[in-house]
Every structure is written in structure tokens, then in C-alpha cells.
DODREN-530055 format. One line per 2 residues: number of its first residue (from 0); their letters; for each residue x, y, z of C-alpha. Coordinates in steps of 0.05 Angstrom, whole numbers, plus 5000, padded with zeros to 4 digits. Layout:
NUM> a> X Y Z ~ ...
***
This chain:
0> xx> 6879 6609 1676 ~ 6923 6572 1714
2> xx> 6992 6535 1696 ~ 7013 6463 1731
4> xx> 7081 6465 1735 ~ 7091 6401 1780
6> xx> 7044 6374 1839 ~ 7055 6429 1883
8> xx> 7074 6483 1833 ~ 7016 6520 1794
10> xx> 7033 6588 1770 ~ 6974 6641 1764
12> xx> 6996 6656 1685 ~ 7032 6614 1632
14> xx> 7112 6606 1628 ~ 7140 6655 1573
16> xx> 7215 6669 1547 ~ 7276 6642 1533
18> xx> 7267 6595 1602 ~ 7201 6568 1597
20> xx> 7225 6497 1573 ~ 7276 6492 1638
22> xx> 7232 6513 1695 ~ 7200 6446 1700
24> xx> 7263 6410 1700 ~ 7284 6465 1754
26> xx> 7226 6451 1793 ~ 7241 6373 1789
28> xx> 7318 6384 1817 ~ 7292 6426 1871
30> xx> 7257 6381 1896 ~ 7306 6325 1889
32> xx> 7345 6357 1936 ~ 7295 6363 1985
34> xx> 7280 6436 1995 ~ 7212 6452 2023
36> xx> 7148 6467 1982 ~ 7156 6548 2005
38> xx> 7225 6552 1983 ~ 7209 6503 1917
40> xx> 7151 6555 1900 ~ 7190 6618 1909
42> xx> 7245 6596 1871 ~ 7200 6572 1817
44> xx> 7160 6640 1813 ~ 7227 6684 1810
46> xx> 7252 6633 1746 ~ 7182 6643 1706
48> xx> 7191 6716 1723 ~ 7260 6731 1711
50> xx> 7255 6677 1650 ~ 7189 6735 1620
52> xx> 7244 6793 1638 ~ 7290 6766 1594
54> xx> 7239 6758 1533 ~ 7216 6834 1548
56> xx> 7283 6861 1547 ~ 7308 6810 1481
58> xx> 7357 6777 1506 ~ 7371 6705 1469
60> xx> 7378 6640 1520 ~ 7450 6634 1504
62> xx> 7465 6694 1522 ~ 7443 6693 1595
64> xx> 7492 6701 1649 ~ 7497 6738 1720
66> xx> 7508 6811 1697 ~ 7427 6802 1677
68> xx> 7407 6765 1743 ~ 7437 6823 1772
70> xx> 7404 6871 1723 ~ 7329 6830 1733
72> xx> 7342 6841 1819 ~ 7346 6915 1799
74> xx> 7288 6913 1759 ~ 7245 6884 1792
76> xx> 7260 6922 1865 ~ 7236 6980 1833
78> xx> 7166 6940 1820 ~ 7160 6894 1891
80> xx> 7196 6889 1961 ~ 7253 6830 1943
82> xx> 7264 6780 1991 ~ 7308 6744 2019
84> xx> 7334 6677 1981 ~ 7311 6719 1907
86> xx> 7382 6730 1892 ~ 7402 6659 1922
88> xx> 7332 6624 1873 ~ 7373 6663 1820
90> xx> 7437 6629 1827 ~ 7413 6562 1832
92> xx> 7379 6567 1768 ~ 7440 6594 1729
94> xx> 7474 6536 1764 ~ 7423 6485 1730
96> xx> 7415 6524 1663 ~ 7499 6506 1665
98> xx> 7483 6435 1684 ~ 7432 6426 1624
100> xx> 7487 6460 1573 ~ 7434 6515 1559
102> xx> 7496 6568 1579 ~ 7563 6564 1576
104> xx> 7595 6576 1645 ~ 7629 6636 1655
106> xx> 7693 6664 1654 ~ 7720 6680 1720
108> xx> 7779 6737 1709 ~ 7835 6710 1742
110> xx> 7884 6750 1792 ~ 7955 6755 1767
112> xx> 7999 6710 1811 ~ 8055 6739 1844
114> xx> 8120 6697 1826 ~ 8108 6662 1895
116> xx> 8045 6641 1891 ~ 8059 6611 1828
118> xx> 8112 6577 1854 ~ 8063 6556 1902
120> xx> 8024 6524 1856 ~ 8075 6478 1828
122> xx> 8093 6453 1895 ~ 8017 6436 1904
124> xx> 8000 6407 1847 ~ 8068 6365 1852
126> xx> 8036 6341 1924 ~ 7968 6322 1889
128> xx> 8011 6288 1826 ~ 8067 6256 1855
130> xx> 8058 6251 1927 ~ 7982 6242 1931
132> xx> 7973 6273 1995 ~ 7896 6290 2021
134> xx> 7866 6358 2001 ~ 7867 6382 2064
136> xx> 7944 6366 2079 ~ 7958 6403 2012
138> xx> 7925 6466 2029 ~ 7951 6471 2102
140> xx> 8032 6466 2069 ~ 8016 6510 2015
142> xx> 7985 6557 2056 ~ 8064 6556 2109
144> xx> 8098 6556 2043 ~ 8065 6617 2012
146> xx> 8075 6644 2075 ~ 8146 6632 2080
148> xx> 8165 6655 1995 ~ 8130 6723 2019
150> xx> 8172 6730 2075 ~ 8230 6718 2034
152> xx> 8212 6753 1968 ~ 8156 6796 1978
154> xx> 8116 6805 1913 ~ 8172 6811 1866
156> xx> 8207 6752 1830 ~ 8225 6695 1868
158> xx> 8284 6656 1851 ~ 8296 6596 1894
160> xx> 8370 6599 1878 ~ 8380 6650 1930
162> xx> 8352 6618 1986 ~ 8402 6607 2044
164> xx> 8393 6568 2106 ~ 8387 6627 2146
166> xx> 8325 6644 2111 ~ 8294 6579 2128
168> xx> 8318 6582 2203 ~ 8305 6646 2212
170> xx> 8234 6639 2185 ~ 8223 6577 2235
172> xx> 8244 6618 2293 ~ 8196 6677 2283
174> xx> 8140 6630 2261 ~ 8141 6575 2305
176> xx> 8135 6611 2377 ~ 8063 6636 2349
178> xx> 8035 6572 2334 ~ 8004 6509 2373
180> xx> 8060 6444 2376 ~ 8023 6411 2330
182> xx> 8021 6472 2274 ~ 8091 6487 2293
184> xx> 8111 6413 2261 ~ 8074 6420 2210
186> xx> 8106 6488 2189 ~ 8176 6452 2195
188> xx> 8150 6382 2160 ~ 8110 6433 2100
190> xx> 8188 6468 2093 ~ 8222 6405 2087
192> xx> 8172 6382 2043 ~ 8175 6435 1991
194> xx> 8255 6447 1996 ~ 8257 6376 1978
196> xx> 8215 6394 1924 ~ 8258 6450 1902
198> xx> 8315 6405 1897 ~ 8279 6352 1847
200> xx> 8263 6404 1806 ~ 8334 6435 1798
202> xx> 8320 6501 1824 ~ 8363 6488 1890
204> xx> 8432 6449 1886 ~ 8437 6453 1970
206> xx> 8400 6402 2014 ~ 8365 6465 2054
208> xx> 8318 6410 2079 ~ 8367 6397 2132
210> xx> 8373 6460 2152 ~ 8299 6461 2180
212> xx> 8306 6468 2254 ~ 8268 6407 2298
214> xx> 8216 6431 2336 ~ 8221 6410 2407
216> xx> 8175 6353 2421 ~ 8181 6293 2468
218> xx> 8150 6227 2447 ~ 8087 6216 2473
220> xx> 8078 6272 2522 ~ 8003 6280 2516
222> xx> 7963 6229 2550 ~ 7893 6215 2509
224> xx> 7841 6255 2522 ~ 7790 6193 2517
226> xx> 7709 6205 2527 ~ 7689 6158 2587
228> xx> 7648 6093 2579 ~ 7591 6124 2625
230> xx> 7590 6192 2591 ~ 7578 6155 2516
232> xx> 7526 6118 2550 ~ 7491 6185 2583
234> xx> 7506 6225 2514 ~ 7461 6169 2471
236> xx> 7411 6156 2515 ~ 7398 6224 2507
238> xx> 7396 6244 2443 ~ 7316 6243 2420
240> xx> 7312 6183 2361 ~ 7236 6205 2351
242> xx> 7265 6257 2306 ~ 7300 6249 2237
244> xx> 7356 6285 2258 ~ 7360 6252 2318
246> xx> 7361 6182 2280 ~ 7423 6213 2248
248> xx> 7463 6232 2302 ~ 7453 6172 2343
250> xx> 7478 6129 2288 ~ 7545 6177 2273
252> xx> 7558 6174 2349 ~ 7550 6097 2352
254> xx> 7591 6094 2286 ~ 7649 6144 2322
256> xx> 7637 6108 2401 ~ 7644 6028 2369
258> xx> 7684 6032 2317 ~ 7742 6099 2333
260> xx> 7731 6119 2259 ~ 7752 6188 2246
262> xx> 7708 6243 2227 ~ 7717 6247 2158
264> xx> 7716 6175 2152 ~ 7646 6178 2177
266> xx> 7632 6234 2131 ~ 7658 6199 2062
268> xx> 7616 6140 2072 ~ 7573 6121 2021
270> xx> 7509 6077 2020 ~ 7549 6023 1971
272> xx> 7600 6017 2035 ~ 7552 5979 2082
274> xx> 7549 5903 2064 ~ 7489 5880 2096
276> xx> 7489 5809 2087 ~ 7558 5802 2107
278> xx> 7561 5848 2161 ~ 7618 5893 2137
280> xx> 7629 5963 2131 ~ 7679 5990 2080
282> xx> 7719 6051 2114 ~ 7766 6102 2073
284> xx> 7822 6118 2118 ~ 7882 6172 2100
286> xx> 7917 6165 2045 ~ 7867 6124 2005
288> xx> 7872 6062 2042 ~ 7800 6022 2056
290> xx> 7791 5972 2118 ~ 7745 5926 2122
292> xx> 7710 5919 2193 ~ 7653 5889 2224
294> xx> 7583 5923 2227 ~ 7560 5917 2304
296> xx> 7489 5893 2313 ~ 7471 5958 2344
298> xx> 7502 6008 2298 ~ 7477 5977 2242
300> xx> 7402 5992 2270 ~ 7422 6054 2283
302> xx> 7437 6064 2206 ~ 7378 6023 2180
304> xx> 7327 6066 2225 ~ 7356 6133 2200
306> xx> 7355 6104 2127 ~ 7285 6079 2146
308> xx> 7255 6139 2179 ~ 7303 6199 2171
310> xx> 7347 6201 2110 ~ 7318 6251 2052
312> xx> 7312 6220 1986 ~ 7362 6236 1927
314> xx> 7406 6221 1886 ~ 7466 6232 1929
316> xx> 7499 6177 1947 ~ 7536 6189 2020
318> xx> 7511 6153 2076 ~ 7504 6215 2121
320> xx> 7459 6274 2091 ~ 7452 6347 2114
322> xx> 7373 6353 2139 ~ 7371 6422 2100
324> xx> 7361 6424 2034 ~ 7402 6419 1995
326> xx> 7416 6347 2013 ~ 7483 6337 2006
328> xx> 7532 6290 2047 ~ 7566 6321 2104
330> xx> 7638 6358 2102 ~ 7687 6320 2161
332> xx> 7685 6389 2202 ~ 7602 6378 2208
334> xx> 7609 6314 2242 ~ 7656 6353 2297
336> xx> 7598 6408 2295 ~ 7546 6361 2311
338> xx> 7587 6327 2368 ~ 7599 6390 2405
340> xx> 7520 6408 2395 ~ 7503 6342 2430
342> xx> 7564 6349 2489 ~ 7537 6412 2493
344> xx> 7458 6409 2488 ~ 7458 6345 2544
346> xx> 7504 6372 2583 ~ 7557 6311 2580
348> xx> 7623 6324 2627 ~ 7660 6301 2562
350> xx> 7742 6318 2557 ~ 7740 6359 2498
352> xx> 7677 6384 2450 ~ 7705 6345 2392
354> xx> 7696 6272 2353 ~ 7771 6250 2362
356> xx> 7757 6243 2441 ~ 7701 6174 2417
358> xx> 7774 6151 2380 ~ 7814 6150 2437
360> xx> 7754 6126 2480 ~ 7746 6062 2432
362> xx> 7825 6044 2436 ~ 7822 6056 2511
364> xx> 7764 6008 2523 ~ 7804 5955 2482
366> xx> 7859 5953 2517 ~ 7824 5959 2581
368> xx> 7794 5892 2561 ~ 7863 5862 2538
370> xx> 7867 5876 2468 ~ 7931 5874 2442
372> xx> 7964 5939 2413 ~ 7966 5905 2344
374> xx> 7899 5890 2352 ~ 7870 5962 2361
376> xx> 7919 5998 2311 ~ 7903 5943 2252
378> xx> 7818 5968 2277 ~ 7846 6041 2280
380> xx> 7880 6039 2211 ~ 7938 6054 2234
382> xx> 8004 6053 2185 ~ 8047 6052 2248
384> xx> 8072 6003 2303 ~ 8086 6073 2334
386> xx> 8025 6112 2330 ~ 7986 6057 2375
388> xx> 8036 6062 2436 ~ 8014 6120 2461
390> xx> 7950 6075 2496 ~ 8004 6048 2541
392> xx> 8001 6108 2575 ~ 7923 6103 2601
394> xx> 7934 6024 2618 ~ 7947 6039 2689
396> xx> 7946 5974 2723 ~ 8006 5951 2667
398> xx> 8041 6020 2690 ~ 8039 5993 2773
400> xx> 8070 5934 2748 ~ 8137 5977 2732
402> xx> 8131 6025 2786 ~ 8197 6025 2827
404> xx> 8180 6025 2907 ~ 8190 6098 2935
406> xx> 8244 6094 2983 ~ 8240 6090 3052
408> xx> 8176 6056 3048 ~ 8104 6075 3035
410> x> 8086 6151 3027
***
């Protein structure tokens, strides 16, 4: 006797236990999020398996958690050879029996917090609150400040009333040689920050936010590191659009080559962001601003073939989807991964293996072509007059203009 579970799920014997109501629905979310028929079989045989386990051994639905996953894996090895992906089948379905309500989540035992880290804390969630800085911003200062309390205090109690300034310089100075410019900044700028912090909340009377040393920078001392015209033109004609993933990439790198959006503005957009009668696309920049900028007639074929002939179905909603299941949007440090597969794979001469390089390429081109600088920092979302005038430095034949002659004549 056989069992249909779904159209390409039929088990050899009939579900039993505390489970057999959920596998179904299991199945049906499996396949949702696009894993393959292998993987949506195995899973489904290790949930009517584990789901008779649990009716042998008497344990109530409700009662289910990962202490008898664990205790099924042990089981059952003694029985058959497991596999790889049985303990990973085993997770998911807790994860959906959650979802449904069938079992309560579980509690996670917490580590104590040293005094530090809980101070920590408060200065991050006062960033998320007040200041409403980007995840990522908030993890890189908490991480310097944590860094900094332990210097100071160890693991014992922490109290921000002793702090001197010649804790905070003295950090800065040991710290800062170690790391990159642009990590050495943002050690100082995380320091300030959260001294500031210290002083709205009372626990500091002294302004030891001044006391942060400067790191040594000059304005504008880097000159762009922008991908050529020619080598974005050699880097899509080769990528192979017969393929679904291929459909994908091309339309990211068109998306990042004429339009300079940032990586993780490529990776938060969502199928409701493209207007296609009006020819818009709807970016989320930093700090929770949206611009509004025009769809190019070849990008957006880009993004209709891959929606076309490329993106898997489900129910998630961001434009760009992992191929593997399961089919999720893309995390802003994928879209760098992918760009340094493709420099990589075709061989492209590119400046640097990363997505920021199709940025500076975009403004480049722009003002190579006489855009003004307002012009390409209102289509760069920039907050800053400042931010766009380092372009001046790769508009060479505006640079002759204020060359003084060398002296004594041509050299």
C-alpha cells in the first residue's frame, strides 16, 4: 500500500504519530522554497519516520523539541547509515512545526553578561532607538566599544565614572596602528559616539568625546578605483544568459554598471520597487532614504528575462533570489561574491574584485560626458555636496586646465 503525500511524494507505508497531520504541509513549504525533488523526498521520509519514533517512544506533539531530534539521530544510526542533510531535514521541520504553533519555541539559556557587555547593549540599542543607524553600522561600533570597556575594565564591574581621557587616548594609540584608515576612523567616530552617549545618560559629567585623538587623514587622498567602460562591456558580454543564473547576474551587473547603486541597495530590492509602466525604480539608500530613478531600456530586460526565465517561484518578495533552495533574497555581501566570481571566471583586468568599483565607474562616465557634480551625487544618493568631489580628481582634462607651466619650459 502506498501513501500520496503530494505529486512527487508517495511514501511506501501510511503517516503515523504525533506528526502525521504536518508532513503534508511540510512537504508543501519545501517545495515553495524551491528545493529539489531528492532533497523534498528525503526530508519528507526522515519527518514520517522521526514523526512514527515519537509515537513508539510516547512522546505527546507538544512536547517535541531538539533534545528528541537529537535522541531519534541516535536511534536510528544504530538501525541505517545516516546521511548527510538528516540532521539539517530535522531542523527545518522543528522550524515549521514552530511556524504552525504546533511547539512552542525554545528557550535558549542565556550567557551572563559581563558589566561591559551590558553596557554594550544599551549603547546599541540607544543607536537602533534614538539614532537609527543601519544594522551593520551598529554592530561594527559595538563590536570597538566592547572592545575598548574590556580593555579598560576587564570582566569585573564597569563604572563609566572612572573613565579618564587617558584611557580613551591611550586605547586609540594601541588600536589604531593595527587597523586599515578606514577602520581606524571608525574606531575613533564608534568612541565618540558612545562617550557622547555616556554623557546623555549621566554616567559621565566630562566631554571625553573630545579627547578622542583624530586620525590622520587628508581629504581626498584616494583617487577612485573605477571599472573601465571597455572592461563592463567585455565582463557582460560574457556572462552566459542561456542559464538562469546567468539571467541573474547579468541583470545585477547592469543594475550596479548603469545605475552606481550600491550592493545592498541591489540586494533589498523588492519586486513592488520596479514601476513598469512608468519606468521607475524605487532604490533604498542608507539611512532609510528611497530615490526614485529611471529604469534604462536595457536593464529593465535584463530584469524581465530573469523574472521570465530564471527567477524561482515563492513567496519571497526580493527582486534578487539565491538559485539554491531555499529561495531567499540575497544578503549585500552575495552581490560582492558574485562580482568577484564573474571578474574572476572571465578573466576581466578589473581594479579591484568588488561591486563598489561599477559605483565609481558610473560617476566617472558622467562626468566624463559633462554631468554636473550635483547631477551625479543627487543619482548617487548622496547626503553630501562633499562626498561627490572626489570625481574631480579622475576629470583630467579639467585638471590640465589648472596645471601651472613647469619652469624653464617643457620637460
Amino acid at each position: 500500500m502506498r501513501y500520496i503525500v503530494n505529486d512527487d511524494v508517495v511514501l511506501s507505508r501510511p503517516l503515523e504519530g504525533p506528526l502525521a497531520a504536518y508532513v503534508k504541509g511540510f512537504a508543501r513549504r519545501l517545495s515553495e522554497q524551491g528545493y529539489a525533488i531528492y532533497t523534498l523526498r528525503r526530508h519528507i521520509q526522515i519527518a514520517a519516520d522521526f514523526s512514527r519514533w515519537l509515537a513508539q517512544n510516547k512522546v505527546r506533539l507538544q512536547w517535541v523539541s531538539s533534545k528528541h531530534t537529537a535522541q531519534y539521530l541516535h536511534a536510528r544510526a544504530r538501525r541505517v547509515l545516516i546521511r548527510d542533510g538528516d540532521a539539517t531535514a530535522l531542523i527545518h521541520l522543528l522550524g515549521f512545526l514552530r511556524d504552525e504553533a504546533a511547539i512552542v519555541a525554545e528557550k535558549i539559556r542565556r550567557c551572563r553578561l559581563t558589566p561591559a557587555q551590558r553596557c554594550t547593549r544599551a549603547f546599541e540599542q540607544y543607536l537602533q532607538d534614538e539614532r537609527a543607524l543601519a544594522q551593520a553600522t551598529i554592530a561594527y561600533y559595538g563590536a570597538f566599544v566592547r572592545d575598548f570597556l574590556k580593555d579598560r575594565f576587564g570582566n569585573g564591574p564597569a563604572p563609566l565614572s572612572r573613565l579618564h581621557a587617558r584611557d580613551v587616548v591611550h586605547f586609540v594609540q594601541r588600536r589604531a596602528p593595527r587597523l586599515g584608515l578606514k577602520r581606524a576612523k571608525m574606531l575613533t567616530t564608534a568612541l565618540r559616539s558612545f562617550l557622547q552617549f555616556a554623557r546623555y545618560s549621566g554616567d559621565v559629567q566630562l566631554d571625553l568625546a573630545a579627547a578622542v585623538p583624530t586620525v590622520a587623514n587628508w581629504s581626498m587622498s584616494a583617487i577612485p578605483r573605477a571599472i573601465a567602460p571597455d572592461q563592463v562591456r567585455r565582463l557582460l558580454a560574457r556572462i552566459n544568459r542561456g542559464t538562469a543564473v546567468g539571467r541573474r547576474d547579468y541583470a545585477i551587473l547592469l543594475l550596479l554598471a548603469r545605475l552606481g547603486l550600491r550592493a545592498c541597495e541591489v540586494a533589498c530590492l523588492d519586486l513592488e520597487d520596479i514601476d513598469w509602466k512608468a519606468g521607475i525604480v524605487t532604490v533604498h539608500g542608507k539611512g532609510g532614504r528611497q530615490v526614485e530613478l529611471p529604469l534604462p531600456a536595457d536593464v529593465g530586460a535584463a530584469i524581465a528575462g530573469y523574472l521570465q526565465q530564471g527567477r524561482p517561484d515563492g513567496t519571497c518578495r526580493r527582486l534578487f533570489l539565491r538559485a539554491r533552495a531555499p529561495n531567499r533574497g540575497f544578503r549585500p555581501s552575495a552581490v560582492g561574491c558574485m562580482v568577484r566570481r564573474a571578474i574572476l571566471r572571465h578573466g576581466i583586468d578589473a581594479p579591484t574584485y568588488g561591486a563598489h568599483q561599477f559605483r565609481h565607474g558610473f560617476a566617472t562616465n558622467m562626468l566624463r560626458h559633462g554631468a554636473s557634480l550635483a547631477e551625479i551625487g543627487e543619482l548617487l544618493g548622496h547626503r553630501h555636496p562633499d562626498t561627490t568631489k572626489i570625481y574631480t580628481k579622475v576629470d583630467l582634462p579639467a585638471l590640465r586646465t589648472l596645471a601651472v607651466p613647469w619652469p624653464g619650459g617643457a620637460q
